[in-house]
N, C-alpha and C positions, 0 to 999 in steps of 0.2 A: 339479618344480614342485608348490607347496602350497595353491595356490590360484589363482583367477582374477586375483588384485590382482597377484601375483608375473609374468604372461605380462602384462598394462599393463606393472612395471616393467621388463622383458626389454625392452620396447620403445619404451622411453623416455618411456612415456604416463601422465597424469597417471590417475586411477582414476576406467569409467565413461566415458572419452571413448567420444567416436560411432564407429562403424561409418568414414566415409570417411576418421576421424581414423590408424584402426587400421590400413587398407589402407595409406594414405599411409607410414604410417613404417615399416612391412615392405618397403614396396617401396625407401623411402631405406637400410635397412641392409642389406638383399640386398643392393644395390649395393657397399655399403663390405665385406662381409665374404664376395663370393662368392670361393671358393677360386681358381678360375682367376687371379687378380689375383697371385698370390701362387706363381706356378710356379717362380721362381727361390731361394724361399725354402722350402726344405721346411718348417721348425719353423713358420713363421708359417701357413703354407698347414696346416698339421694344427690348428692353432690354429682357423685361420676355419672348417675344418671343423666343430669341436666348434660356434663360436659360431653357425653357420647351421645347423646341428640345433636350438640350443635356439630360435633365433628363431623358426624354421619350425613347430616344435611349440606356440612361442605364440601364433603368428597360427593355426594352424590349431582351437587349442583356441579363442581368442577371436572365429574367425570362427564357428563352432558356437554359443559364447555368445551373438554378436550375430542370428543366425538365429532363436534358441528352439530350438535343437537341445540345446542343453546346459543342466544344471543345475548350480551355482554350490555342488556339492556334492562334494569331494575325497576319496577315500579313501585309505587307503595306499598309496603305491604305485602311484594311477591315478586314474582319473576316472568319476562316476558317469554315464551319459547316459539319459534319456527323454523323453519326447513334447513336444511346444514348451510354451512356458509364457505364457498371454496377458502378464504380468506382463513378460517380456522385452521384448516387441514394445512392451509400457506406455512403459515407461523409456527404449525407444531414442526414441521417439516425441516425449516430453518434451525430451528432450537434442537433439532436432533441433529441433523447435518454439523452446527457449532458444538453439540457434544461428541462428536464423530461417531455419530450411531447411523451410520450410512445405511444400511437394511433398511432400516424402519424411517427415514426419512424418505426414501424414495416413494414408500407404502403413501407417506403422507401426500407427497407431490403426486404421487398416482391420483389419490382420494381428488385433490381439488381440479386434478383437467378434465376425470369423469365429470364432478360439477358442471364447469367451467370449462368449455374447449377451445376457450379461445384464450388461456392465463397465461399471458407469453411470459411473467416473471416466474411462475413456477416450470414452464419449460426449461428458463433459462436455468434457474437453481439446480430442478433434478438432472440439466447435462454436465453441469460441473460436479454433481456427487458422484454420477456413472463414470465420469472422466476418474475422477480420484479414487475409482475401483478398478479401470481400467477397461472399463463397458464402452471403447473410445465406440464403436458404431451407435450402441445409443446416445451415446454422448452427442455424436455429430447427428443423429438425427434430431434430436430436443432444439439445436443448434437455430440448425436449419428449417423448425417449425416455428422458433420464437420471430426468427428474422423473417421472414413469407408471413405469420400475423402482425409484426410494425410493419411493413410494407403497404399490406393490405390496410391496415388502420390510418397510413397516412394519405391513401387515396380515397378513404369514407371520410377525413376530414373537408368540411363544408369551408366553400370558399371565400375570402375574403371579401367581406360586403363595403362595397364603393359606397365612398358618401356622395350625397347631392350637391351638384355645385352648381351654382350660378355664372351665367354667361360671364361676368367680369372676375370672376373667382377661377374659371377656367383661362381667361387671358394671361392674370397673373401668374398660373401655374405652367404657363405655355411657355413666359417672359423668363422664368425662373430655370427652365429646363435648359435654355438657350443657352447658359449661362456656362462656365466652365464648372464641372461638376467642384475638381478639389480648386478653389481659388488659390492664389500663393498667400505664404506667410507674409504678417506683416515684416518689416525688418528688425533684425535680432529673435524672433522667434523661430520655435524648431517645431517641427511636427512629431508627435508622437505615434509610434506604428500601435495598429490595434491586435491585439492578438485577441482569438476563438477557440471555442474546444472544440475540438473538430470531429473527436473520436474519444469514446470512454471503454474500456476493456473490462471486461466482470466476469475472467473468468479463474482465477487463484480463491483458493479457501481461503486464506488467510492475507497476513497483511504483506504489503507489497514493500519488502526493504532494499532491494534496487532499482534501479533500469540504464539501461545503455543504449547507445543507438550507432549501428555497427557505421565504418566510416564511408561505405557506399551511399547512404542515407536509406535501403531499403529495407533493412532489419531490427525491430526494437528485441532487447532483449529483458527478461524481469525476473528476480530471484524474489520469491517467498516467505514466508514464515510456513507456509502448507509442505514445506522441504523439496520444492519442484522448479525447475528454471523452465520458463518457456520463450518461443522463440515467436516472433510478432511480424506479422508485414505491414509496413510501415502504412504504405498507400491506403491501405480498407480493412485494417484489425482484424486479419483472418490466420488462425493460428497454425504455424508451421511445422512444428513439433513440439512435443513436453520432453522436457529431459531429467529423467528419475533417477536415484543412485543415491543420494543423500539420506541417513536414516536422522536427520532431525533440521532444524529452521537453514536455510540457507538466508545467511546477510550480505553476502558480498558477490557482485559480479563483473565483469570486466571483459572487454573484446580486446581483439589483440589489431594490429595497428589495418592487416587487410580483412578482420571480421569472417576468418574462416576459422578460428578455435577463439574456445572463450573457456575463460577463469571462473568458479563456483568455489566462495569458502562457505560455510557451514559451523551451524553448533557442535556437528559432529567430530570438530579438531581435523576433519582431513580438508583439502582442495581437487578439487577435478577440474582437468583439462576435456575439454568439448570439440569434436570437429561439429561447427555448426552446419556444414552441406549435407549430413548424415545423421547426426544428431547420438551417434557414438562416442563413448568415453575413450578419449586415449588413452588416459592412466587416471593416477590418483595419486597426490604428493601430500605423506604424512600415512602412520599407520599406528598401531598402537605401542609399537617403540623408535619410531622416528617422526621427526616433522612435529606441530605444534603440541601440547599437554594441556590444550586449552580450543575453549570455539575461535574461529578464524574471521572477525572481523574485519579487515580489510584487504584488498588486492589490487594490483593495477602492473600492468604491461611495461616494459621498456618501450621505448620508441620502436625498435627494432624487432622487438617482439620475442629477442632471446632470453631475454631474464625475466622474471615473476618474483614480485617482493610482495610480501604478506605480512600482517600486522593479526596478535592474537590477545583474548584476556591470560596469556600466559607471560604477559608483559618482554616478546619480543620479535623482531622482523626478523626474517626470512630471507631470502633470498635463493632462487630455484634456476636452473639452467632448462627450458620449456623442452628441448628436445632428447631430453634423457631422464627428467624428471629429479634430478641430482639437485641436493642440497649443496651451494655454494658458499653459504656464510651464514651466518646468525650472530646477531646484535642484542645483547642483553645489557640490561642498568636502569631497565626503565621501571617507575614506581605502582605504574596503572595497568591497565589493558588500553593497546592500540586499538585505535578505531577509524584510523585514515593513513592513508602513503598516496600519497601524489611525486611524479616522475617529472625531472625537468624535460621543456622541451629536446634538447639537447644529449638527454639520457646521460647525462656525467653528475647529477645529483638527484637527492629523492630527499623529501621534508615529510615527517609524519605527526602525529599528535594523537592525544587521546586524554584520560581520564587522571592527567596530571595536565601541574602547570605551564612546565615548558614546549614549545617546538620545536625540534630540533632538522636541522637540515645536515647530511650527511654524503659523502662521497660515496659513488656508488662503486668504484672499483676497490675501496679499502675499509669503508663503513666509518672511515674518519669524521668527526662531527667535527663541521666550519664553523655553522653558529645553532645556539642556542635561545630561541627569544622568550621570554616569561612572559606569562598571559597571566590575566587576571582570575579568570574562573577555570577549573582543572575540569572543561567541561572542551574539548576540542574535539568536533564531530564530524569536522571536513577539512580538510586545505586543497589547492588547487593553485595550478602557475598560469599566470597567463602565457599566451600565443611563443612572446617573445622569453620567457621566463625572466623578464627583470620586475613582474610581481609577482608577490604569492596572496592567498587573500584566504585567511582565517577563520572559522566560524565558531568562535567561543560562546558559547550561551545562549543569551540573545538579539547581538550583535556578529556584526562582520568587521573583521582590521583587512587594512591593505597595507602591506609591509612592502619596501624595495628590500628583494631579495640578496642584493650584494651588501645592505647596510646592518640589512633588520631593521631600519628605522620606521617608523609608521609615517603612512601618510596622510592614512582620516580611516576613520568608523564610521559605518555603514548603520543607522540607527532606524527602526519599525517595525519587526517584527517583537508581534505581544506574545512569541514565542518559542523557545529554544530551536535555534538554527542547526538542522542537520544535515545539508547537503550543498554546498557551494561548486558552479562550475562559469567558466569566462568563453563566451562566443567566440568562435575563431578567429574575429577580423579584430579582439581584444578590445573591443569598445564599449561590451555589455557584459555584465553581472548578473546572473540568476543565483535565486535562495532559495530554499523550501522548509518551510518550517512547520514545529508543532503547532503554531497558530492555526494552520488547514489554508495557509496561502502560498502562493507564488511570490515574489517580489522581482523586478526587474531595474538594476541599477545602470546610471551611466558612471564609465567605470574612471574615467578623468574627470569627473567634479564631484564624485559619491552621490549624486543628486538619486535619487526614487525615480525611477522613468512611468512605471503603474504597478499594477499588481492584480494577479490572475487568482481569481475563487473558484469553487467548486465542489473541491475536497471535502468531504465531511468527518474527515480526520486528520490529524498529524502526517506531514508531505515529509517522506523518508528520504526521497532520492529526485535528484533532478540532472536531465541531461538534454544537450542541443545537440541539434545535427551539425554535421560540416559547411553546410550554406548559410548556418545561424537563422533558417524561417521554421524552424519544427523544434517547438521543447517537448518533452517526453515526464512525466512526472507519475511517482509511485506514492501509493499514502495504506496506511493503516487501514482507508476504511475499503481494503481488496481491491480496489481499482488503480487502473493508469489512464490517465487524460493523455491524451495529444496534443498539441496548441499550436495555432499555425498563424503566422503573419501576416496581415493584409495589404 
């Protein structure tokens, strides 16, 4: 054996499974290849023999590995071993946590801060497992040891070492500073603003498939696949509440126009209405014989904040009166599951789309459809109006159209992303286009020439959801790989 991947494939395991994964299928092949089975065959019996040597040898080297006994370091011929490794215990911890074996993951995150007391990533993992047991004070206190170690680590960082300059080398950099820091454009050029991440959030189990940003600018909000909505402060990523209720992924969220209740649809076919000052459910719209027959893919507010229209894979919208929870209308004919409703500004129409060709735009007092536009890929994962709603702008695939909404006619495509577009939303002042896509990028367009403005990385996964604030300096972005960026303009 050449390595620790090679005792996994001895034992039929994929690379990295867990610890009970490992006992498990040692104990099913002992069974299939202990010699005694095999007494009347001698050739096959010397056979099992060889093959319960090598098994034995790999569960024993693997069971070392999964302890921190061993290091993941081979040498010819053998194996190196020395003292545990917090970093083992890290890994097995995560891998149980991603199987939701919360007990024994915390055991793990235990093991590696004995090691290691200053392991401010396994702080942070085991406050989000106690959170998701609802251990909120050890939760908060992991929290607040991960954060008090980067603190402390960023003032043991050593300081910028000045280089030598010379007398005339220090003139010109005297001559330089004089100088007006940003110079003006030349003429006909534009400046491009720079956006930063300013803040990352890591604390959802799973993957992040909204976010919002209430219309005060001081509250984010983020729905899950972990089934939990939580509530964000916007200034310094410190979490305001988790709001639990949901018994499976929530995909959809939405504030209402003063960011004191907010909308959660779910796989679980229902919606819950949230007072966000409290973090109490006011109801629940849908049950198991009314409301959708299907998970609840999309949502979004009236202007006014009276109505709530909902979009399901049970291929139809909704439509809910917010203060009584009352089903108002239902829209059926559609061929797919909804997976977007976007409101005009104006609250007198709504355009939805999903997992068919068309778009349709419809009146929201009668469900009358004005117009219909055909898109080319039956892959529509967002629409959105701008400010003044004379555009709507579309996210088919892996492109974006921008349509005049009175016409339907298009007016250009939006082309860069090397990956399917899931979330489109238009700046307030209607001059900018944000995308997030499964590429793992941001995109920023200008929205009167379709030109690419830049494009914001970071993600290490597919970007679900993207949202600006009302002053258009803060995007807000959710991805797959559990986290929300902040982005803030300079």
């Amino acid at each position: 054996m050449s390595n620790i991947n090679e005792c996994y494939e001895i034992l039929g395991l994929k690379q990295n499974a867990c610890q009970q994964e490992v006992k498990q299928a040692y104990r099913n092949l002992a069974k299939i290849w202990h010699p005694d089975r095999f007494i009347d065959d001698l050739e096959k019996k010397k056979e099992a023999e060889e093959k319960i040597k090598e098994i034995n040898q790999a569960y024993k080297l693997l069971k070392s590995y999964h302890s921190g006994e061993l290091v993941d370091t081979f040498l010819a011929g053998g194996y190196s071993v020395s003292r545990s490794k917090p970093e083992v215990f890290y890994n097995e911890g995560v891998a149980n946590a991603n199987a939701e074996k919360y007990q024994e993951a915390i055991e793990y995150f235990n093991n590696a801060i004995r090691l290691n007391p200053n392991y401010i990533e396994a702080y942070k993992y085991r406050g989000l497992v106690c959170e998701k047991l609802g251990y909120n004070n050890r939760a908060t206190s992991d929290f607040r040891k991960a954060l008090e170690l980067e603190r402390k680590q960023k003032k043991t960082e050593p300081p910028e070492v000045k280089k030598q300059t010379t007398p005339s080398a220090r003139a010109k950099e005297a001559k330089e500073r004089s100088q007006p820091e940003t110079p003006p454009a030349p003429t006909g050029a534009s400046s491009t603003p720079l956006w930063d991440c300013v803040f990352t959030f890591a604390r959802h189990l799973n993957s992040v498939s909204s976010v919002a940003i209430s219309q005060d600018g001081r509250t984010i909000a983020s729905g899950s696949f972990d089934g939990t909505v939580k509530l964000w402060q916007l200034n310094n990523g410190e979490i305001i509440r988790t709001l639990s209720g949901h018994s499976d992924r929530v995909l959809c969220i939405a504030f209402n126009r003063n960011g004191i209740n907010l909308a959660s649809g779910s796989a679980d076919k229902t919606i819950k209405l949230w007072q966000t000052t409290t973090g109490k459910e006011i109801r629940t719209l849908g049950s198991l014989f009314s409301g959708h027959s299907d998970k609840v893919s999309a949502v979004t507010f009236s202007p006014d904040g009276q109505i709530l229209a909902s979009g399901s894979a049970d291929k139809t919208i909704k439509l809910w009166q917010t203060s009584t929870g009352k089903e108002i209308s239902s829209f059926s004919g559609h061929s797919a599951q909804i997976t977007t409703i976007s409101m005009s500004p104006d609250g007198k129409i709504f355009a939805s789309g999903g997992l068919e060709k068309p778009v349709r735009i419809r009146q929201i007092d009668n469900g009358k459809i004005i117009r219909s536009i055909p898109v080319l890929s039956a892959n529509v994962l967002s629409v959105t109006f701008s400010p003044d709603g004379e555009i709507l702008a579309i996210a088919t695939a892996e492109e974006i159209k921008l349509l005049q909404t009175a016409t339907g006619q298009e007016i250009c495509t939006l082309k860069g992303h090397s990956g399917r577009v899931y979330s489109v939303v238009i700046s307030p002042d209607g001059k900018t286009l944000i995308s997030g896509s499964g590429d793992g990028t941001i995109k920023l367009w200008e929205l009167s020439t379709g030109k690419e403005i830049c494009t914001l990385t970071g993600h290490s996964g597919s970007v679900y959801s993207v949202a600006i604030s009302r002053d258009g300096k803060t995007i807000v972005s959710g991805s797959n790989d559990k986290t929300i960026k902040v982005w803030r303009c300079n």
